[in-house]
C-alpha positions as CSV (number, residue, x, y, z in Angstrom):
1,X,0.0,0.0,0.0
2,X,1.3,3.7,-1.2
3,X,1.8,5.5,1.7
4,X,0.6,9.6,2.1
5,X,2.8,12.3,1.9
6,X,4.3,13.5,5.4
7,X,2.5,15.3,7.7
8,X,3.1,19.6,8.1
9,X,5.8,21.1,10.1
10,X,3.5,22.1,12.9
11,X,1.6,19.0,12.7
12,X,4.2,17.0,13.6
13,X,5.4,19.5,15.9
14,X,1.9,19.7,17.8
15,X,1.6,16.1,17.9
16,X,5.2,15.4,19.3
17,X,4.7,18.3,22.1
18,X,1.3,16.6,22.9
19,X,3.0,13.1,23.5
20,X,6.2,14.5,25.7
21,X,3.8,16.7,27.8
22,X,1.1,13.8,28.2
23,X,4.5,12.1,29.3
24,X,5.9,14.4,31.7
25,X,2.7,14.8,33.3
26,X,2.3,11.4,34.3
27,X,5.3,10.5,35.2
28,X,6.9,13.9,37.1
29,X,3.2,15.4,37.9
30,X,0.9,12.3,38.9
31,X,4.0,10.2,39.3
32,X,2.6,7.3,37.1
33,X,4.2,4.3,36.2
34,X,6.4,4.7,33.1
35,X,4.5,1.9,31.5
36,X,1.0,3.4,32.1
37,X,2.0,7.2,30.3
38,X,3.8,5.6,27.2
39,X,0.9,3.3,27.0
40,X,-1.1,6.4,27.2
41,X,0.6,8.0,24.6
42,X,0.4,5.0,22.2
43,X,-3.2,5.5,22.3
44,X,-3.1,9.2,21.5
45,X,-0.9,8.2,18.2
46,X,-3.2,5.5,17.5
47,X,-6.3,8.3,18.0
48,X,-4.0,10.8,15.6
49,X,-3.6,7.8,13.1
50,X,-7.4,7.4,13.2
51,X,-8.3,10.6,12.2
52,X,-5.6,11.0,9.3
53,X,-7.6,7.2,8.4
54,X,-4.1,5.9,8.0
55,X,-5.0,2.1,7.7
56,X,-4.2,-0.5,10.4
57,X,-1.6,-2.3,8.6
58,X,0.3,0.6,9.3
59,X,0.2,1.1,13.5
60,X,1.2,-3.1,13.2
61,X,4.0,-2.3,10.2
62,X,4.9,0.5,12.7
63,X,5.5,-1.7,16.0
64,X,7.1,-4.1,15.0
65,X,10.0,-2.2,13.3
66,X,10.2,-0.5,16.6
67,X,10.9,-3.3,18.5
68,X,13.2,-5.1,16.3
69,X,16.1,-2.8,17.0
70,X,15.3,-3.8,21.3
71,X,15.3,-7.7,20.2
72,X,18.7,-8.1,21.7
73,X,19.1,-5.6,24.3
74,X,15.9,-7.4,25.7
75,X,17.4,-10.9,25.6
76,X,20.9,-8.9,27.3
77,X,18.6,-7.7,30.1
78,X,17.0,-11.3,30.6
79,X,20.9,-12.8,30.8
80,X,21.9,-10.0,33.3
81,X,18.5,-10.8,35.2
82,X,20.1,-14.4,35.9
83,X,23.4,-13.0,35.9
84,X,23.2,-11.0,38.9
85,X,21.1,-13.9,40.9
86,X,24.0,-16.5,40.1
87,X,26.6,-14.2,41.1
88,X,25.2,-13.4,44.4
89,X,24.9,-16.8,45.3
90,X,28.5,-18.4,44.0
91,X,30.2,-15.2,45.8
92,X,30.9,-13.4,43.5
93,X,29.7,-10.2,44.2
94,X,30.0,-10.5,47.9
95,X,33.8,-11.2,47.5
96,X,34.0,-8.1,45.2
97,X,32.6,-6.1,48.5
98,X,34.4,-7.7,50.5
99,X,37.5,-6.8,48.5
100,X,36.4,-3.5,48.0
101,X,36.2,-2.7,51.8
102,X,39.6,-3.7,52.0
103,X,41.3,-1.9,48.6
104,X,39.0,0.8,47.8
105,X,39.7,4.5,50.1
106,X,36.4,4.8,52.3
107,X,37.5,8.6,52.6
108,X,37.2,8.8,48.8
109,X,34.6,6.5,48.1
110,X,32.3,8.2,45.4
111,X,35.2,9.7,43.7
112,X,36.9,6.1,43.5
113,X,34.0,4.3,42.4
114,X,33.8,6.6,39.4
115,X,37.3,5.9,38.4
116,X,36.9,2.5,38.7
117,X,33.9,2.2,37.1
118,X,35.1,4.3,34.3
119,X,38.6,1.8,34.0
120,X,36.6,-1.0,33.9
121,X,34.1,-0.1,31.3
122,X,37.0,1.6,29.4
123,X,38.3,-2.3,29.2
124,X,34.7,-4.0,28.6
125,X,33.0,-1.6,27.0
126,X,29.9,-2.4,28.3
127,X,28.4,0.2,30.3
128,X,25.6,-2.4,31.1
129,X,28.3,-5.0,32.3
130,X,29.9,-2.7,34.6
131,X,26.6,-1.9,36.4
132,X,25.1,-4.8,36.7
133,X,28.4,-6.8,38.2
134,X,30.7,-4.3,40.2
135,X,28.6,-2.3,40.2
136,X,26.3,-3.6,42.4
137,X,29.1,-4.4,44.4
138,X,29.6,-0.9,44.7
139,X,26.4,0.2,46.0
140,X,26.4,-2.6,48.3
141,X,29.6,-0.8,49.7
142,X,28.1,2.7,49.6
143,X,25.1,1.6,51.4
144,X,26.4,0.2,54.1
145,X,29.0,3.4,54.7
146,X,25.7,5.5,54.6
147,X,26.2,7.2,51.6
148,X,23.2,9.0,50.0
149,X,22.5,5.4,47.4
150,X,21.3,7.8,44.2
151,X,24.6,9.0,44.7
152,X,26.4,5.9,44.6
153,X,24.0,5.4,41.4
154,X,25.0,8.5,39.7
155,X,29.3,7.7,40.2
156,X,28.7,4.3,39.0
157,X,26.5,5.1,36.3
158,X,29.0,8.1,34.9
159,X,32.6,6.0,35.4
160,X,30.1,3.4,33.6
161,X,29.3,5.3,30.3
162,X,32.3,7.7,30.4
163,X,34.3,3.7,30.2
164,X,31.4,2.6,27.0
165,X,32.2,6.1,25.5
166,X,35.5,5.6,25.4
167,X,36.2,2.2,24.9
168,X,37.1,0.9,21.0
169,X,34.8,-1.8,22.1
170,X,31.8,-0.5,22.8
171,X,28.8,-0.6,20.5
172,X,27.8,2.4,20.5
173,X,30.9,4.0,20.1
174,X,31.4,2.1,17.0
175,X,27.7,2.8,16.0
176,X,28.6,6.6,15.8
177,X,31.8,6.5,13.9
178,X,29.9,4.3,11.0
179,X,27.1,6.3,10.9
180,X,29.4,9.7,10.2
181,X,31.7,7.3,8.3
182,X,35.1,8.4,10.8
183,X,37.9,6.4,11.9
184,X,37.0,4.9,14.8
185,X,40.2,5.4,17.1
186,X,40.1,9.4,15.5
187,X,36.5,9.7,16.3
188,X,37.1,8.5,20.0
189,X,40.2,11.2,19.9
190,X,37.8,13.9,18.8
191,X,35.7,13.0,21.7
192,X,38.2,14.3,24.3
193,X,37.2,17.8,23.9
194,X,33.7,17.1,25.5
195,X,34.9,14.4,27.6
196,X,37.7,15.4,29.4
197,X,36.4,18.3,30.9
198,X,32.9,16.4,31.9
199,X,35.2,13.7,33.7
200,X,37.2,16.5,35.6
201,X,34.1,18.1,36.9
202,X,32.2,15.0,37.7
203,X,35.3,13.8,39.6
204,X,35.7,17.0,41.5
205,X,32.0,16.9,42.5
206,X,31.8,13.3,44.1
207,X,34.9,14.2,45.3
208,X,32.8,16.8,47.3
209,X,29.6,15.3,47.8
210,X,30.8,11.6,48.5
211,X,33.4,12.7,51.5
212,X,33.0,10.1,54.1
213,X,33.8,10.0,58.1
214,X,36.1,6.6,58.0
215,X,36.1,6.6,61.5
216,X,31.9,6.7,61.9
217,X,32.0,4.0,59.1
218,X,34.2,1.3,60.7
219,X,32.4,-0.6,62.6
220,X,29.8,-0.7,60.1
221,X,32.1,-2.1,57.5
222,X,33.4,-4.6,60.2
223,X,30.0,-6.0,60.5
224,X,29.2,-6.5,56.8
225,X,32.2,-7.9,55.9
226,X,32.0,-11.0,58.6
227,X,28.2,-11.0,57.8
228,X,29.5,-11.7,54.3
229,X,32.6,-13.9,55.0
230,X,30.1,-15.9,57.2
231,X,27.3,-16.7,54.6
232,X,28.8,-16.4,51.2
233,X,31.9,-18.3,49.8
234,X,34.6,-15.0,49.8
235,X,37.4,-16.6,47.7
236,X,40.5,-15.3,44.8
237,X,38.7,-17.4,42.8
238,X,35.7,-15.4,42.7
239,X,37.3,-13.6,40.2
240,X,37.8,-15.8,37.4
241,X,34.3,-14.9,36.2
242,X,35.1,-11.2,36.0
243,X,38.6,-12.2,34.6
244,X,36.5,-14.3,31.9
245,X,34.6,-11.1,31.0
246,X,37.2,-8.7,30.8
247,X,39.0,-11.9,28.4
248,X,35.7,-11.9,26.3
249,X,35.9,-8.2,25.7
250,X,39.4,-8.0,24.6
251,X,38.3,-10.9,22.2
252,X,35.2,-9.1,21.1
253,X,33.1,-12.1,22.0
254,X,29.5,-10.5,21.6
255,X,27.5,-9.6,24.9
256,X,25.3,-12.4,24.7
257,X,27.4,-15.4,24.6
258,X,30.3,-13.6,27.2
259,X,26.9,-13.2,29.7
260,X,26.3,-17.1,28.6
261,X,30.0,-17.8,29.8
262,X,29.6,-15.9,32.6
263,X,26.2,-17.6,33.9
264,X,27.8,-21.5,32.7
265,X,30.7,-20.5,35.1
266,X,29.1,-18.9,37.8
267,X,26.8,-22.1,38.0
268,X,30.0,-24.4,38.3
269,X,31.2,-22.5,41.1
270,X,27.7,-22.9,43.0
271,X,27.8,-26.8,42.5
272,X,31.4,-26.9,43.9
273,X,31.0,-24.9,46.8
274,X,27.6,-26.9,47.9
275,X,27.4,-30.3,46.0
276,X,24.2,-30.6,47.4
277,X,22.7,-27.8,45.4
278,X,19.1,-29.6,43.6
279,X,18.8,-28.1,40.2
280,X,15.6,-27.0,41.1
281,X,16.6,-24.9,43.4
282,X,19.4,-23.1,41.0
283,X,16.2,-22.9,38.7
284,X,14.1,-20.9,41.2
285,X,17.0,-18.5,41.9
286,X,17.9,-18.0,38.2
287,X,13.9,-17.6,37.1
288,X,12.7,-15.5,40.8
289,X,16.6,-13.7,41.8
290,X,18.4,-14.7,45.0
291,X,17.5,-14.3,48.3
292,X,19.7,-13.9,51.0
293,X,19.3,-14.8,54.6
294,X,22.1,-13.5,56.8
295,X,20.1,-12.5,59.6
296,X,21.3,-8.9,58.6
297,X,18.5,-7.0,57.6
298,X,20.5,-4.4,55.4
299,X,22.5,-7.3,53.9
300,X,19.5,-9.5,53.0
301,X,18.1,-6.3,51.3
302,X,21.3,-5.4,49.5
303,X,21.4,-9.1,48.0
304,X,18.3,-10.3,47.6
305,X,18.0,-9.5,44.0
306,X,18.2,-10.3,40.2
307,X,16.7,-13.6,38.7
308,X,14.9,-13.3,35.0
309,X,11.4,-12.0,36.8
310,X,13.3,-8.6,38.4
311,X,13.5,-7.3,34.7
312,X,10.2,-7.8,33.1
313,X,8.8,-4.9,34.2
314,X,12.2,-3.4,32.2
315,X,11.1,-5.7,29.4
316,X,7.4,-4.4,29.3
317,X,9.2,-0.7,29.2
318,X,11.0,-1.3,26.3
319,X,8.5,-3.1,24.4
320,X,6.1,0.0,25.0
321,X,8.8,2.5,24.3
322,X,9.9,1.3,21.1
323,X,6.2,0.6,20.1
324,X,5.9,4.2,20.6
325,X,8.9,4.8,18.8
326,X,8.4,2.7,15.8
327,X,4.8,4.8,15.4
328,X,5.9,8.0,15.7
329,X,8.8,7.2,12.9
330,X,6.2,5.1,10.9
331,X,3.8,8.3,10.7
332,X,6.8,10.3,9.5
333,X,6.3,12.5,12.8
334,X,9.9,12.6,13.7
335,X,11.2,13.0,10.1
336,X,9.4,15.6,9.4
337,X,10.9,17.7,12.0
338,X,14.5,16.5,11.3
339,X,14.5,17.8,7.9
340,X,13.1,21.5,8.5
341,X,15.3,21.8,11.3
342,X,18.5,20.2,10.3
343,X,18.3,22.7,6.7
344,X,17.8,26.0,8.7
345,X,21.0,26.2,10.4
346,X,23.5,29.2,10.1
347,X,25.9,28.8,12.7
348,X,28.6,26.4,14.2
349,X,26.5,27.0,17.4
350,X,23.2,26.6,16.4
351,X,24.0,23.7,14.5
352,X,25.8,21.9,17.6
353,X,22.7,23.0,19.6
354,X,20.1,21.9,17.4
355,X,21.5,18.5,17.2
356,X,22.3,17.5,20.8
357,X,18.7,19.1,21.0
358,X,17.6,16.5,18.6
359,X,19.7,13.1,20.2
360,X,18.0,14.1,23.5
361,X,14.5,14.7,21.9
362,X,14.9,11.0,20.0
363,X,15.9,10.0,23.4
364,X,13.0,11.7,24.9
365,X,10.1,9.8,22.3
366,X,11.7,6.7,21.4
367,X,13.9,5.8,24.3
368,X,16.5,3.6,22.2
369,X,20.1,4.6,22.4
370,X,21.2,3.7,18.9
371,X,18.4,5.3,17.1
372,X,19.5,8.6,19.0
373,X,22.7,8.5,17.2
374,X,21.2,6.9,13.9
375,X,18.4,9.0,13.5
376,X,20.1,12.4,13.5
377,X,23.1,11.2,12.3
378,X,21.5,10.6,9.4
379,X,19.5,14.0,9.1
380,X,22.3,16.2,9.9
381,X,24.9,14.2,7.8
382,X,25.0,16.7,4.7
383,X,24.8,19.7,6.7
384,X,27.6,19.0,8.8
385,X,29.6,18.0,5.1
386,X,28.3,21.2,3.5
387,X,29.9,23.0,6.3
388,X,33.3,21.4,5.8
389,X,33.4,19.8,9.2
390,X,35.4,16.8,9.7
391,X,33.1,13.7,10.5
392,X,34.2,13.4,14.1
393,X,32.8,16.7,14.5
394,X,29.0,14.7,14.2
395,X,30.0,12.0,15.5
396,X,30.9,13.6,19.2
397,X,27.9,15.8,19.3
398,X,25.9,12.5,18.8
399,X,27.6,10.9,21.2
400,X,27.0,13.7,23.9
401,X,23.2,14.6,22.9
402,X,22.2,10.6,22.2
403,X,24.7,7.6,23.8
404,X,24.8,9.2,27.4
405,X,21.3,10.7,28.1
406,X,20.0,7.9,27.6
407,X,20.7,6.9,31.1
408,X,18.6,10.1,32.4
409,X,15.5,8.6,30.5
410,X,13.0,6.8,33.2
411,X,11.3,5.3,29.8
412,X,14.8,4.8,27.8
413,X,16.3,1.8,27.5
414,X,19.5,2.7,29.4
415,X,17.8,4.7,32.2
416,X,15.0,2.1,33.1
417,X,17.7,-1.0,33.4
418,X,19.6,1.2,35.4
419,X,16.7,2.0,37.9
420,X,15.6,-2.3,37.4
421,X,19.6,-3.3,38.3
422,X,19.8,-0.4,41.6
423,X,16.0,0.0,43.0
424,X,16.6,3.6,42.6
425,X,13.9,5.9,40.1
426,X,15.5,7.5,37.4
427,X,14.4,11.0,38.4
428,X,16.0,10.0,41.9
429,X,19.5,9.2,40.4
430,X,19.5,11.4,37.6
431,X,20.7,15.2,39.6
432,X,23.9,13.0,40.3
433,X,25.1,11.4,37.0
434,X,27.2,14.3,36.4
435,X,29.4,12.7,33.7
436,X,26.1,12.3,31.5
437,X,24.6,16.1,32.4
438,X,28.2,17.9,31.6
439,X,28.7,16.1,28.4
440,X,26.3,18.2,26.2
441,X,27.0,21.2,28.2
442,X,31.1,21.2,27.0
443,X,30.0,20.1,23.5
444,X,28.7,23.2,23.6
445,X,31.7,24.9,24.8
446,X,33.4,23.9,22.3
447,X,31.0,24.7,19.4
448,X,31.5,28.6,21.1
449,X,35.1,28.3,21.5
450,X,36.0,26.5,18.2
451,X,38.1,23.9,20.2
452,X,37.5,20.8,18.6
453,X,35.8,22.1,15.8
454,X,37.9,21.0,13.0
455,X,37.5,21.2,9.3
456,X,38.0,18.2,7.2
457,X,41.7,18.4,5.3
458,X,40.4,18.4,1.7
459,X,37.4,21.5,2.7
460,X,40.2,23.2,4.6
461,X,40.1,26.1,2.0
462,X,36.7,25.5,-0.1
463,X,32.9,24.9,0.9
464,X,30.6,26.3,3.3
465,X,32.9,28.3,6.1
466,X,30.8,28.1,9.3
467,X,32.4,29.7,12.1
468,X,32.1,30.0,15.9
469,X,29.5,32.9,15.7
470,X,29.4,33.9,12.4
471,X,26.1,34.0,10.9
């Protein structure tokens, strides 16, 4: 079937503003489940598609290529589900606290945990690994000194990304350099000017807010750890499955068979520590999460967690998300706006501007990470080669509108398994994920500056001269 020309300019406008506000007011105003506003909103795109009397074929044609690019990052969040539970139970992550009381500065803890975080995902390039295995090591830690737990959230979650940002491995990272067609290992370069400076500030602000008494936290730490040592296995060889992982990056194994490895492994180490484990019972904890029973009410909170049932209500999320997604594109909604916008630029600035502003708005109505960086990438592709810009140029400011801020999205992909893996909201994390908030912010420092802003060699002295203010 033919389809109909695109809708106007403000059409698409009104009816995008309609869907984000309809949004916002559920979840920030009546504080609404995420699932029950975007489920919401389908039904106001569904009402729009009824009165343009676009046929059916197209709201089914329209989900289901919304949710094909969320196939795998679903079956990933299943596997970390199961993950985290088997973990728990051989040791694993209790040795990692246990090891962290010991190594890690409880002075310095926030700031360390960033670093950390950020070396570690540097190596995996996983942002999603990193969280959902030291990372919940880490705000096991943070808990028990005290420490405010969104905050704890918000240092893991920025070392996290500012490691999957960086890292040659990472998806994402090698999503935006194909898409504006730059060398990879130049296009990570080029994305020191934004980076940098957003690491520096985050670290000097959990360096602030995350300063801990180590004398009022002692005892506490004393208690965990031979709560810990008492019920779990705390043993070196713990680490072989995070040694495993860190072998499967450097590899480039793909995510779902190193998680595979991981759980296979983690498994082995459970029937060697207790031979009497039935297979039933591994079942239950893999399908419902562990539960702990240490007699330490804090502790059996902590690590009572994961199991394949803790991220369906993540899986429900990003089915509705991307159904919303797939719509919107379908109806040529988001399109519409893309091309008007991305032709009515005049400035290094307001082109910058305009297409973090447009990453974060993708973010904002489909919730997919990639499709931030695909979808503009594509629309602003020829404007940003018009101007003469080297490719990198693009490819950071997709990286620091799209790939981080999707983390701050309670409906996004990134942002809802961060609040499935921690307990903690989005909104409640979100004022503390500093590394993902300063991004955009020194992206556009350097669109006012110039820094960063290079010209491609060969348009060096010919084509479309945009400068730092010029209009």
């Amino acid at each position: 079937m033919e389809k109909k020309g695109k809708p106007s300019f403000k059409e698409a406008v009104f009816v995008l503003l309609l869907i984000v506000s309809s949004i916002a007011i559920g979840v920030v105003g009546l504080k609404l489940s995420p699932n029950i506003t975007i489920l919401a909103a389908i039904g106001l795109i569904m009402l729009y598609a009824v009165v343009k009397n676009y046929p059916t074929e197209w709201l089914h044609e329209g989900i289901v290529n919304g949710i094909k690019p969320g196939i795998i990052p679903i079956f990933i969040f299943i596997l970390v589900g199961a993950l985290i539970a088997v973990w728990i139970q051989a040791g694993i992550i209790p040795t990692l606290m246990v090891v962290g009381f010991k190594l890690i500065s409880i002075k310095w803890f926030v700031p360390s945990v960033f670093v950390v975080c950020a070396i570690v995902g540097s190596a995996v390039g996983s942002a999603f690994t990193v969280m959902s295995t030291i990372g919940i090591a880490f705000f096991g830690i943070g808990t028990t000194l005290g420490l405010n737990p969104a905050l704890v959230v918000g240092a893991i979650v920025s070392g996290a990304v500012f490691g999957d940002k960086m890292s040659p491995l990472s998806e994402s990272t090698n999503l935006a350099a194909a898409i504006v067609d730059a060398d990879l290992f130049k296009h990570i370069k080029h994305m020191m000017w934004s980076t940098l400076p957003a690491f520096v500030v985050s670290f000097f602000l959990f360096a602030v807010l995350g300063h801990t008494n180590q004398g009022a936290s002692l005892s506490a730490i004393q208690e965990v750890t031979a709560t810990l040592e008492l019920n779990f296995t705390i043993s070196v060889w713990s680490f072989l499955p995070l040694l495993l992982m860190l072998l499967c990056a450097w590899r480039k194994v793909p995510a779902i068979l190193t998680i595979l490895l991981n759980i296979a492994v983690a498994v082995g180490m459970i029937f060697i520590q207790n031979s009497k484990t039935s297979l039933n019972e591994l079942a239950r904890v893999i399908e419902s999460g562990f539960v702990a029973h240490t007699g330490n009410q804090q502790i059996d909170s902590l690590l009572s967690r994961g199991g394949i049932e803790s991220m369906m209500p993540t899986v429900s999320l990003i089915i509705l998300t991307l159904s919303l997604g797939g719509l919107l594109i379908e109806f040529g909604l988001i399109s519409t706006v893309m091309d008007v916008v991305s032709k009515k630029m005049t400035n290094t600035p307001k082109l910058i501007f305009t297409t973090l502003l447009t990453s974060i708005g993708v973010n904002l109505f489909i919730g997919e990470q990639f499709l931030s960086v695909i979808l503009p990438g594509n629309a602003f592709k020829e404007t940003y080669k018009k101007a003469g810009f080297d490719p990198t140029v693009l490819g950071r400011t997709l990286e620091d509108g799209g790939t981080v801020i999707n983390y701050l999205i309670p409906w996004g992909i990134a942002g809802s398994f961060v609040a499935s893996t921690f307990g903690i909201p989005t909104l409640t994390y979100l004022p503390f994920v500093f590394f993902s908030l300063f991004s955009p912010v020194f992206s556009m420092v350097s669109a006012f500056t110039g820094l960063g802003v290079s010209k491609e060699e060969k348009n060096q002295k010919q084509g479309l001269e945009l400068q730092p203010n010029q209009e």
